[in-house]
C-alpha positions as CSV (number, residue, x, y, z in Angstrom):
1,X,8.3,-6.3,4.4
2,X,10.6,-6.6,1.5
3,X,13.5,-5.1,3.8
4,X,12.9,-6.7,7.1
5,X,11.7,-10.2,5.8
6,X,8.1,-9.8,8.4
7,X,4.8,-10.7,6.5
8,X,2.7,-7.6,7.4
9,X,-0.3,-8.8,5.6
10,X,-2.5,-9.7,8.4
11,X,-1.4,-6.6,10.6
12,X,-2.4,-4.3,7.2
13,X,-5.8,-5.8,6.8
14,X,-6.7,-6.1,10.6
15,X,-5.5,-2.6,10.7
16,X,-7.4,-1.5,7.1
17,X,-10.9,-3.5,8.5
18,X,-10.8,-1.6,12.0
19,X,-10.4,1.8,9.9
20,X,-13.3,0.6,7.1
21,X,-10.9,1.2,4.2
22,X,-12.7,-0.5,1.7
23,X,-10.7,-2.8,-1.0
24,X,-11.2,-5.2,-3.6
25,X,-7.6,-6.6,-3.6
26,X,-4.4,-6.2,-1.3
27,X,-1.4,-6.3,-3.3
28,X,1.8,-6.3,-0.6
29,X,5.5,-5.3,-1.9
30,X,6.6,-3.6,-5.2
31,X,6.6,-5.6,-8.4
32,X,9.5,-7.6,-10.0
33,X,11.7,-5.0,-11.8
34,X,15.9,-4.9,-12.8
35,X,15.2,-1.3,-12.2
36,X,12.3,1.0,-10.1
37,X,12.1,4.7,-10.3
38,X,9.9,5.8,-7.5
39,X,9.4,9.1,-8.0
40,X,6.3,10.4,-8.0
41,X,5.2,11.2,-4.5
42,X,1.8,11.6,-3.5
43,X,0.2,13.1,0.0
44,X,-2.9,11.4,1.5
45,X,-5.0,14.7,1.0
46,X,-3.8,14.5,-3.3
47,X,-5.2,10.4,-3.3
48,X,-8.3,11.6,-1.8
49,X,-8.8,14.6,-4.5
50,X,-8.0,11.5,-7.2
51,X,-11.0,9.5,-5.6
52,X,-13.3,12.0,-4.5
């Protein structure tokens, strides 16, 4: 985590395997940027509209 300093990557992929999210690539943290507007939040039930 960007905030705590703890590499979560094996924890999210054991965790994302067990569940059988498929993924071709696991991208962890937010990108580089002097400034980053998140603010466009999503529900899990609007991703799975997108995809479906």
């Amino acid at each position: 985590g960007g905030t705590t300093g703890i590499d979560w990557r094996a924890t999210t992929e054991e965790q994302m395997n067990k569940w059988g999210v498929k993924y071709h690539e696991l991208i962890m943290g937010k990108p580089e940027a002097d400034f980053f507007i998140d603010d466009k939040g999503v529900t899990l039930d609007e991703i799975r509209e997108r995809i479906t």
